[in-house]
C-alpha positions as CSV (number, residue, x, y, z in Angstrom):
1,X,156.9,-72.8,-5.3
2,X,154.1,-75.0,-4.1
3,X,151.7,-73.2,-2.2
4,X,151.3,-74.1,1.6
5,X,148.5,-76.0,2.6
6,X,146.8,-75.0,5.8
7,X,143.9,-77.2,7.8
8,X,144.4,-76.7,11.3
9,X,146.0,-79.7,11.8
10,X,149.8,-80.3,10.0
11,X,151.4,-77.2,10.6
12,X,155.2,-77.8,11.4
13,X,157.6,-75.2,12.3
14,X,159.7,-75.6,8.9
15,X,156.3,-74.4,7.4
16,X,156.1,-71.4,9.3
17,X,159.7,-70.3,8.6
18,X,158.9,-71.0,5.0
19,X,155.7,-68.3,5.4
20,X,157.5,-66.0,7.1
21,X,160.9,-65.8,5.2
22,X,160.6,-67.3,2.3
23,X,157.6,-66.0,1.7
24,X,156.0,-69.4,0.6
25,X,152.2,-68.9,-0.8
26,X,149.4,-70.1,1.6
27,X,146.1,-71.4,0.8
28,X,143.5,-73.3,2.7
29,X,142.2,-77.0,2.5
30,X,139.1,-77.4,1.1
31,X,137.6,-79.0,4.2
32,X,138.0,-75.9,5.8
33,X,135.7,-74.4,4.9
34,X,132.7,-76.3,5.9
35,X,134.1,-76.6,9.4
36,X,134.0,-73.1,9.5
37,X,130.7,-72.6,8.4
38,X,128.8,-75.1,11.0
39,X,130.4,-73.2,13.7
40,X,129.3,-70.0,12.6
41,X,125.6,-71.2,12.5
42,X,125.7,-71.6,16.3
43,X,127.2,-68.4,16.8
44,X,124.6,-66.7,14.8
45,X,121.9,-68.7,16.3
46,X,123.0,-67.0,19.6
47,X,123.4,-63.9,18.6
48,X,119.9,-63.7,17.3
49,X,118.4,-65.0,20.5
50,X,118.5,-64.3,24.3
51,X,121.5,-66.6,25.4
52,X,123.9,-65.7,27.5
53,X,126.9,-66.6,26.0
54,X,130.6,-65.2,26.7
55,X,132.2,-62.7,24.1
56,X,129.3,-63.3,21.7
57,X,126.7,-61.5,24.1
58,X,128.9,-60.4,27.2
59,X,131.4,-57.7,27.7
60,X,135.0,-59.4,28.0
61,X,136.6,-60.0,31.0
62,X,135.4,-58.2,34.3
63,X,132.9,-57.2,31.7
64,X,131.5,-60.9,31.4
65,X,128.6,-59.9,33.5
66,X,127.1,-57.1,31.4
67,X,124.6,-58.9,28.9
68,X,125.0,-57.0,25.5
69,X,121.9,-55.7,23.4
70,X,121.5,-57.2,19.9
71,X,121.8,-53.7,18.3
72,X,125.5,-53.2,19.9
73,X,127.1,-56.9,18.9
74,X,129.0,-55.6,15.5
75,X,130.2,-52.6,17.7
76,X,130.9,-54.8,20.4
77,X,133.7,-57.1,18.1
78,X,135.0,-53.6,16.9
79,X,135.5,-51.6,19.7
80,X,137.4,-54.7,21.3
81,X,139.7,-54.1,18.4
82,X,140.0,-50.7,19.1
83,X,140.8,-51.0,23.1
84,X,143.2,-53.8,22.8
85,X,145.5,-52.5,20.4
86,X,147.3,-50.9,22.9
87,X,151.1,-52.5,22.4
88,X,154.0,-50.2,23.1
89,X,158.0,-50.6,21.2
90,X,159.1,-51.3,18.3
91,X,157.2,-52.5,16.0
92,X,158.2,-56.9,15.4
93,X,160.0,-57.9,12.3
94,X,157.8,-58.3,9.2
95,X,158.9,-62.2,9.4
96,X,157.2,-62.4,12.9
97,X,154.3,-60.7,11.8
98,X,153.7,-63.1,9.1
99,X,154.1,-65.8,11.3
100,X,151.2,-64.3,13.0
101,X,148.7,-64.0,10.4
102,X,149.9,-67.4,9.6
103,X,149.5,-69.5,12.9
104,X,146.0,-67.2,13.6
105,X,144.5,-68.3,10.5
106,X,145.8,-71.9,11.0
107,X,144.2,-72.0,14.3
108,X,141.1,-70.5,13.0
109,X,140.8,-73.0,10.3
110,X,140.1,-75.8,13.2
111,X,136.6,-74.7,12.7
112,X,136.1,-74.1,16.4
113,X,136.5,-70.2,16.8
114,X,132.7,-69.4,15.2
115,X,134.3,-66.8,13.1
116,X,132.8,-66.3,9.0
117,X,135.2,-68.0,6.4
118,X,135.9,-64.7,5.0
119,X,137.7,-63.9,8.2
120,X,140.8,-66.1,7.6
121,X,140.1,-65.7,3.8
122,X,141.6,-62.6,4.5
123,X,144.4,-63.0,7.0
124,X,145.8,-65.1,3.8
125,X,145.3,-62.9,1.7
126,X,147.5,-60.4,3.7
127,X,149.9,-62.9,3.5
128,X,149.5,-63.2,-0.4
129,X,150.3,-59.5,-0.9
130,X,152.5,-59.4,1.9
131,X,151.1,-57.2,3.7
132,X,152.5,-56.8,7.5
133,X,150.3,-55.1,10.4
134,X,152.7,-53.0,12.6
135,X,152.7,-54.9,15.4
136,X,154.3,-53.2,19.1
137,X,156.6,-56.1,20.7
138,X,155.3,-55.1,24.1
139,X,152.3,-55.0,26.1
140,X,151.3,-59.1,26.0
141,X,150.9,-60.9,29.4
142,X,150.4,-64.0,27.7
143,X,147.1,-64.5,29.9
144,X,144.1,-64.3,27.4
145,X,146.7,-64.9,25.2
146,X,148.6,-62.2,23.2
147,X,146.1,-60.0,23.6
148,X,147.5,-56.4,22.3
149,X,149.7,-57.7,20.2
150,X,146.9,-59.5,18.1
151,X,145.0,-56.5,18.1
152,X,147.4,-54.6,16.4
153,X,147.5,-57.8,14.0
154,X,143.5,-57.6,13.5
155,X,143.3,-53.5,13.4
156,X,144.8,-54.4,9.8
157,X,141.9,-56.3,9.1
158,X,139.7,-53.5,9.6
159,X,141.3,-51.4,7.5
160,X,142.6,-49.9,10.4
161,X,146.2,-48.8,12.0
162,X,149.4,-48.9,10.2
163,X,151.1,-52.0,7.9
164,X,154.7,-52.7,5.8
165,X,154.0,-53.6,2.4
166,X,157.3,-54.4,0.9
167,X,159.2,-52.6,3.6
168,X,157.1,-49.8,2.9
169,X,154.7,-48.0,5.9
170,X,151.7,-46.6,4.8
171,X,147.9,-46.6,6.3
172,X,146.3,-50.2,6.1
173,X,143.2,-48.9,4.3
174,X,145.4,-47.7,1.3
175,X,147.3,-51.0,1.4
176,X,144.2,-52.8,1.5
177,X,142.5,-50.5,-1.0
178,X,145.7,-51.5,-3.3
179,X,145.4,-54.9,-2.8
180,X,141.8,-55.0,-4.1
181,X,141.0,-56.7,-0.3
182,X,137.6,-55.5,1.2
183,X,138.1,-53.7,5.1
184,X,135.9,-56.2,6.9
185,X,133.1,-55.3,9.3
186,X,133.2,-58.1,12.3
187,X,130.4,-60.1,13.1
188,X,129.8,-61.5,16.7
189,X,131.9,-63.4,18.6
190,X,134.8,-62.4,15.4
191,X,137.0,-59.5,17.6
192,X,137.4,-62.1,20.2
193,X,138.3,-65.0,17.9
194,X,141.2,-62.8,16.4
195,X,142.7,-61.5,19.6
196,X,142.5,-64.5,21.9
197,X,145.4,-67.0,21.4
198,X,148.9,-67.2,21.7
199,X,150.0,-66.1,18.2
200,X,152.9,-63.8,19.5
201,X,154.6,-65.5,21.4
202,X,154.3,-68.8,19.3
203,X,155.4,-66.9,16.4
204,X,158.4,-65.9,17.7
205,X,158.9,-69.3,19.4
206,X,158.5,-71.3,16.1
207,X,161.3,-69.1,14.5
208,X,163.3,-69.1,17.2
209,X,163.8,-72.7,17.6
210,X,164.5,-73.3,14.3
211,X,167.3,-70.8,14.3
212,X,168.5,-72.7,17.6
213,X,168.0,-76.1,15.5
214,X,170.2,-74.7,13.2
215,X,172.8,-73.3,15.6
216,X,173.2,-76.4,17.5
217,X,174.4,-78.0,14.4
218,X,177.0,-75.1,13.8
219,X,178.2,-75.1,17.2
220,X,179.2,-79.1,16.7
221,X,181.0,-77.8,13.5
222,X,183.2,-75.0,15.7
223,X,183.3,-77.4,18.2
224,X,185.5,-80.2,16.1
225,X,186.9,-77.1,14.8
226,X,188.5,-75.7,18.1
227,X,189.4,-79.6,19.2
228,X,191.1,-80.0,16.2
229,X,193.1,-76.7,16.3
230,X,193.9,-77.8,20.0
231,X,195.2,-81.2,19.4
232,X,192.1,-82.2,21.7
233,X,191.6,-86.2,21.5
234,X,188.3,-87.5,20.2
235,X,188.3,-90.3,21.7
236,X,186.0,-88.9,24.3
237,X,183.3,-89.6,21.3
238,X,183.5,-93.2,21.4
239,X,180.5,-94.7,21.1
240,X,180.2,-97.1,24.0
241,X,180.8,-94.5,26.4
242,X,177.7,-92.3,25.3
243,X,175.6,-96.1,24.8
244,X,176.8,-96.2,28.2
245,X,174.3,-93.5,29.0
246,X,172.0,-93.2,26.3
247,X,170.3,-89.3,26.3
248,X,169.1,-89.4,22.7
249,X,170.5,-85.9,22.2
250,X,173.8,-87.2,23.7
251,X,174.2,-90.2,21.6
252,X,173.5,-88.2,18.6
253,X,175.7,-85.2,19.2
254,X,178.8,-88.0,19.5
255,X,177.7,-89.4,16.5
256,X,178.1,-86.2,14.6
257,X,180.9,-85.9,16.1
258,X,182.8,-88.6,14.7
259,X,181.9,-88.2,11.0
260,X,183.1,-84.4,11.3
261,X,186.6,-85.6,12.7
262,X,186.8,-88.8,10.5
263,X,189.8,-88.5,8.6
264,X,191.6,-85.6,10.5
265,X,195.3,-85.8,11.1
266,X,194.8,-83.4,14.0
267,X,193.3,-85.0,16.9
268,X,195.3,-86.8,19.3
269,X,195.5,-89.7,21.0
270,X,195.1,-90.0,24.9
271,X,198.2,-90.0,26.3
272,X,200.1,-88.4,23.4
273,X,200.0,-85.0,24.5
274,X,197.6,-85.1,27.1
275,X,195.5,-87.7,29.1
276,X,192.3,-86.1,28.7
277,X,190.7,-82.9,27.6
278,X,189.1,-79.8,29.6
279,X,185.3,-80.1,29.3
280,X,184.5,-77.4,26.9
281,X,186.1,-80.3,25.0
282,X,185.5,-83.5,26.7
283,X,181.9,-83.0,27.0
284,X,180.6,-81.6,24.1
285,X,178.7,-84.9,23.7
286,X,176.9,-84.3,26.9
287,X,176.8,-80.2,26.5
288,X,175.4,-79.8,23.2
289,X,173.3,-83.1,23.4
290,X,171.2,-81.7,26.5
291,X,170.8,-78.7,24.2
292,X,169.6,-81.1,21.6
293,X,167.1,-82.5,23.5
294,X,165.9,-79.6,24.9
295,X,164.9,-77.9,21.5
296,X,163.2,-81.3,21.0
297,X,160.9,-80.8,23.6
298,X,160.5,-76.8,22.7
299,X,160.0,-77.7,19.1
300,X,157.0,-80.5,20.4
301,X,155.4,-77.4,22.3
302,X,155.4,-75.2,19.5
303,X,154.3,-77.6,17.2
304,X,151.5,-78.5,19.2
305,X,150.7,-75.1,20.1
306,X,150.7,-74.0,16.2
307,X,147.7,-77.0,15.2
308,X,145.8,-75.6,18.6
309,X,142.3,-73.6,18.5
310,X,143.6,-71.1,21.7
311,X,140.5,-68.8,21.8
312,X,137.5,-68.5,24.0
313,X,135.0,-70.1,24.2
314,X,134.9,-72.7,21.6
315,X,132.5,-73.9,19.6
316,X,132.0,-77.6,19.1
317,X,130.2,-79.8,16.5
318,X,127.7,-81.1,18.7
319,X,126.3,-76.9,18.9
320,X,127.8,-76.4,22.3
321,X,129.5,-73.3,23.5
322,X,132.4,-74.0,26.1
323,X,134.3,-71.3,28.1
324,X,137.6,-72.5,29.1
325,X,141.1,-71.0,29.1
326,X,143.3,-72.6,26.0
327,X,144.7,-69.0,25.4
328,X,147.0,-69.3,28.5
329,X,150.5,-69.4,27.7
330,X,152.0,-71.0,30.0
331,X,153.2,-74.2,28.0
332,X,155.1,-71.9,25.5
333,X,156.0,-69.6,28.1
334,X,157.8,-72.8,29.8
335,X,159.0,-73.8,26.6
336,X,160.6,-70.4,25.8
337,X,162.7,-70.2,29.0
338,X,163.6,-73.9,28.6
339,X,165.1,-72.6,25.0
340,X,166.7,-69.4,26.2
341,X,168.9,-71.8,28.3
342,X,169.4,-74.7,26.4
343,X,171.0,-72.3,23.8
344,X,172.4,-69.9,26.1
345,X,174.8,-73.0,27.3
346,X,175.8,-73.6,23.6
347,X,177.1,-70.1,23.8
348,X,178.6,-70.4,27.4
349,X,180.8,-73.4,26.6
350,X,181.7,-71.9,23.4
351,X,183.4,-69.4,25.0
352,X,185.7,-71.5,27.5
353,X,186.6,-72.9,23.8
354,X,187.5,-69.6,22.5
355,X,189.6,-68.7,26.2
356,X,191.3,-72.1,25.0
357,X,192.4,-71.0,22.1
358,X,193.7,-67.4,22.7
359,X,195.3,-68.5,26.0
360,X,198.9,-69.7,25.0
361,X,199.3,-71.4,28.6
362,X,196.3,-74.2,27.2
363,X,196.8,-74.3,23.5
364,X,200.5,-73.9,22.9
365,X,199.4,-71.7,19.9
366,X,200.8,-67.6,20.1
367,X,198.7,-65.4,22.7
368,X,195.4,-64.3,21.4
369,X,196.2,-66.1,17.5
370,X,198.5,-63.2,16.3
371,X,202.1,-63.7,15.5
372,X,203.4,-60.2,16.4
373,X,202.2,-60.0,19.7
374,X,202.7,-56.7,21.5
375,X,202.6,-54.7,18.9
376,X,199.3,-56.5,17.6
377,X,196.3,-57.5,19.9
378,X,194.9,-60.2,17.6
379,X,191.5,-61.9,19.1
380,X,191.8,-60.3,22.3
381,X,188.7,-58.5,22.5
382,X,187.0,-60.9,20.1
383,X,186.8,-63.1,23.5
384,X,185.7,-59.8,25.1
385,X,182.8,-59.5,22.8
386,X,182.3,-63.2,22.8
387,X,182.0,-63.2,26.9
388,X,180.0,-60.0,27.0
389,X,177.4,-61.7,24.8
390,X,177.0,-65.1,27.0
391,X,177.1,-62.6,30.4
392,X,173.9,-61.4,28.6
393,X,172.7,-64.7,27.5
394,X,172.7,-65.8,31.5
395,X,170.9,-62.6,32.4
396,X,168.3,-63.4,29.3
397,X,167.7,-67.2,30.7
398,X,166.3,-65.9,33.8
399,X,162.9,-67.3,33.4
400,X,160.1,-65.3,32.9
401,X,157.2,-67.7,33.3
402,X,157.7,-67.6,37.0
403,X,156.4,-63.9,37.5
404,X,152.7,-63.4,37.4
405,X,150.5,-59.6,37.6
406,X,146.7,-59.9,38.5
407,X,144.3,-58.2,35.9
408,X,141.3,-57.1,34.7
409,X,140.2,-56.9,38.4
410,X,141.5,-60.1,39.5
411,X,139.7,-62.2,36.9
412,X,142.7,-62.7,35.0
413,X,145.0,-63.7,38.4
414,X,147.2,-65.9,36.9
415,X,149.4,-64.5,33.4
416,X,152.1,-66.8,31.7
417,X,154.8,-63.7,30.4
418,X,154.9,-66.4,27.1
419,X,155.5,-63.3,25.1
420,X,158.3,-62.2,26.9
421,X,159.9,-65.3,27.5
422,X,159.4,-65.8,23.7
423,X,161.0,-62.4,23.2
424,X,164.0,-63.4,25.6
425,X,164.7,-66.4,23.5
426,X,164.7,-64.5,20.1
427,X,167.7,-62.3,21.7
428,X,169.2,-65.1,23.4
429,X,169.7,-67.1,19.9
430,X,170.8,-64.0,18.3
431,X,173.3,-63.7,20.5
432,X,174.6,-67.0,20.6
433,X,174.8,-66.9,16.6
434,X,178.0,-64.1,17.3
435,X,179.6,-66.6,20.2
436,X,180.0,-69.2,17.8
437,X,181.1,-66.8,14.7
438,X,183.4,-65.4,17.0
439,X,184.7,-69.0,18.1
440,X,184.9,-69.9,14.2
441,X,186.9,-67.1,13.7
442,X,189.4,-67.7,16.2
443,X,189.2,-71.5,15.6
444,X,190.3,-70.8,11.7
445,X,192.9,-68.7,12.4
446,X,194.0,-71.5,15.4
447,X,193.9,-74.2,12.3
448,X,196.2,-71.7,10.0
449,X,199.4,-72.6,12.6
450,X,198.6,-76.2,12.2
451,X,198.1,-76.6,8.4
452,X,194.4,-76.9,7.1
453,X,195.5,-79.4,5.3
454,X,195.4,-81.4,8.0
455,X,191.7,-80.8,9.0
456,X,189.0,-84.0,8.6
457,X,187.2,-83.6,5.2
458,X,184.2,-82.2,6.9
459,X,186.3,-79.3,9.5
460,X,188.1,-78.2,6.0
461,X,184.6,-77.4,4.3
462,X,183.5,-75.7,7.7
463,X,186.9,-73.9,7.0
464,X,186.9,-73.2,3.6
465,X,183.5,-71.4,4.2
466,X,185.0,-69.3,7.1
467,X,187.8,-67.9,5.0
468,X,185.3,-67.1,2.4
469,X,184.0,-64.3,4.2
470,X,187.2,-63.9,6.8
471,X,190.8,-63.5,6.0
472,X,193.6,-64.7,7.8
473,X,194.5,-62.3,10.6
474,X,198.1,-61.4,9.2
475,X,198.1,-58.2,11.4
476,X,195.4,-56.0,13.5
477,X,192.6,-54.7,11.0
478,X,189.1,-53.6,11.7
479,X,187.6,-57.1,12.9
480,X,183.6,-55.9,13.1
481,X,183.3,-56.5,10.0
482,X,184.5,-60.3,9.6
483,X,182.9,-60.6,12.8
484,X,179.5,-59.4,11.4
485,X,180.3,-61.3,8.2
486,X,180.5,-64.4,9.7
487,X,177.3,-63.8,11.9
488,X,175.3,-63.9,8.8
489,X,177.1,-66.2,7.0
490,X,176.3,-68.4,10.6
491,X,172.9,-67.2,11.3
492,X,171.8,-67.6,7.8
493,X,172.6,-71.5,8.3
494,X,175.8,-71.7,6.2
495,X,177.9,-73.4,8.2
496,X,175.1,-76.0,9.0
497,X,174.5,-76.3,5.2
498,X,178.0,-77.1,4.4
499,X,177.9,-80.3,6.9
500,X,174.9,-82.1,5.0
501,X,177.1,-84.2,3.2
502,X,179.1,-85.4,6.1
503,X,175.9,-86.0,8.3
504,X,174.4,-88.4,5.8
505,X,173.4,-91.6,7.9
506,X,175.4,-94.1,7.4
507,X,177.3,-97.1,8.8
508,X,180.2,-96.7,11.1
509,X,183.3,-98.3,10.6
């Protein structure tokens, strides 16, 4: 595998899934390095003298106004380590956690932060041996950024606190020690460079949108799924009617829509059964597509926000030193609520579809998919589970962003809650990745009393991939199982994968 390039610049969110999961090597561009280095001149040429000069001389904070003697800098950088990393919960995934020591040594390597080379030498190097800081979920406001969270992230560093290595907890002085990687001892201005930003929360963003990316697609797949098992007409996908109102993400949602069905003997024509379709069914075009272009916008944030330099102050090529406030969250924070409802609605109008299909009143198919009803339930509480999920999703999409706590005695008087939105649209996505496994499980079994043979080329793959982690429901069994089957099988992008070949752009006839 080729090894990652990072230069401050070109980071995508693909990239950061590819650190963080797949474990892809890192390295850094050559013109980092000199970047770096002419920064760090200024920062030592103020250190050495009498300037005033935020976080390089000053206390942080309320603390801005005590001037700090040249003997106490090193301690200074340390002991702001020490005090910050002061998270509370459960400790994040090791995948967010590389997306961490990712994006803060991508930021870093702007050159602008005034930190040594050998500082994000080192955060890469973590990465190389995969070693993962413990880091507490809780505690960030998102105001100087991600404060705690990135202390907990930079104790490591110091050879201090807790990390994973290969699942594996054990003191990060031994896993350094292992590793042959040298504790460092931070310069000026260096504590403040690793802890101010908004690393967290754009962490967990960048993965979560790519999930979402991913589920969007699948949720078009159960969606021509369920139509199809409910006779639903597609002509509702015509083209003109969505040129008629051109949202990008709408025009492109019916677009996908018509290759998936092409070729299905299922679908019905207006008038033939019915004149038109309920909108879980109607307006999938105009559902999902909003979705569509709402992960656009999410993934433009975060994509931004990964190529940013979000510390304070900055140093710039001309030698000047600049206080200003680029750790504030609050474009991701906006971002991250933005996603916990965009996705949240792909789950909510995948359930109607699943109420569809276990209600024999709308899909003239037997009550709740099982053919010995009474003394079998079938999908009955699969909808439970399914509605119990989006009910949580609705709760989750209340935004966070809105709510701000004054700190550090008022200086800090306006916080973003970036973290916790971020952390809202992690759970949100998760959930939504069970709605639609639970609507492809119901939609397959739907298919069974119609003859998947009569699916469109594309529906039969999405199918055939169903049943080959989920029997047909011949009588009641222990459904958790399929059910958390199928989540993987959808979370892990399955479902999305096995619609490449149908999604291929092309001419339409």
């Amino acid at each position: 595998m080729s090894p990652l390039l990072i230069d401050g610049s070109t980071l995508t969110c693909d990239d950061v899934v590819s650190v963080a999961r797949d474990r892809k090597p890192v390295t850094i561009a050559p013109a980092v390095r000199e970047r770096i280095e002419q920064a760090r001149n200024v920062v030592e040429a103020l250190a050495a003298g009498d300037a005033v000069a935020y976080g390089i001389t000053t206390g942080f904070g309320h603390l801005a106004r005590v001037k700090i003697s040249r003997e106490e800098l090193d301690k200074l950088q340390r002991n702001l380590i020490l005090s910050h990393a002061v998270g509370t919960g459960n400790p994040f995934p090791d995948e967010v956690v590389r997306a961490m020591l990712l994006l803060r040594a991508n930021s870093l390597a702007k050159g602008l932060s005034g930190v040594r080379f050998e500082v994000v030498e080192t955060l890469v190097r973590l990465l190389q041996n995969d070693i993962c800081p413990l880091v507490p979920e809780k505690g960030s406001l998102g105001a100087s950024g991600d404060l705690a969270p990135l202390a907990h992230l930079a104790l490591a560093l110091l050879g201090e606190g807790k990390v994973r290595v290969g699942g594996v907890e054990m003191p990060a002085r031994e896993a350094l020690s292992r590793a042959g990687i040298s504790a460092l001892t931070l310069a000026p201005k260096e504590g403040l460079a690793l802890i101010n930003g908004t690393q967290a929360m754009t962490a967990v963003g960048a993965l979560a949108v790519h999930d979402a990316t991913t589920l969007a697609i699948t949720a078009d797949a159960a969606a021509c799924l369920s139509l199809e098992a409910l006779r639903g007409i597609a002509a509702a996908f015509d083209e003109r009617i969505h040129e008629a109102r051109p949202h990008r993400g709408q025009v492109a949602c019916a677009r996908t829509l018509r290759h998936l069905l092409k070729g299905s003997h299922l679908v019905s024509e207006p008038g033939e059964l019915r004149v038109q379709d309920a909108y879980s069914l109607r307006c999938v075009p105009q559902i999902h597509g909003a979705t569509r272009d709402a992960l656009a916008y999410v993934r433009q944030v975060i994509e931004t926000e990964v190529n940013s330099a979000s510390d304070n102050p900055l140093i710039f090529q001309d030698g000047s030193v600049v206080s200003g406030g680029n750790f504030h969250g609050q474009p991701v924070a906006l971002a991250m609520d933005f996603l916990c409802m965009a996705a949240s609605e792909l789950g909510s109008v995948s359930e109607r579809r699943i109420e569809r299909l276990l209600n024999p009143t709308l899909s003239a198919l037997p009550a709740f998919l099982t053919r010995h009803g009474g003394v079998n339930s079938g999908f009955m509480i699969v909808h439970y589970t399914a509605a119990a999920l989006v009910s949580e999703n609705k709760l989750l999409s209340s935004p966070a962003s809105v709510d701000s706590i004054p700190v550090s005695a008022s200086q800090e008087d306006h916080v973003s809650m970036g973290l916790i939105s971020a952390r809202k649209a992690r759970q949100v996505v998760e959930n939504l990745a069970r709605v639609l496994a639970a609507e492809l499980m119901c939609a397959a079994q739907a298919v069974d009393f119609r003859g998947p043979e009569n699916l469109a080329p594309a529906t039969r793959a999405v199918y055939d991939a169903v049943r080959e982690v989920v029997p047909p429901l011949e009588s009641d069994h222990w459904l958790y199982p399929d059910l958390e089957s199928l989540t993987k099988l959808v979370a892990g992008g399955k479902i999305a994968k096995t619609l490449g070949p149908y999604l291929e752009t092309r001419a339409e006839g």
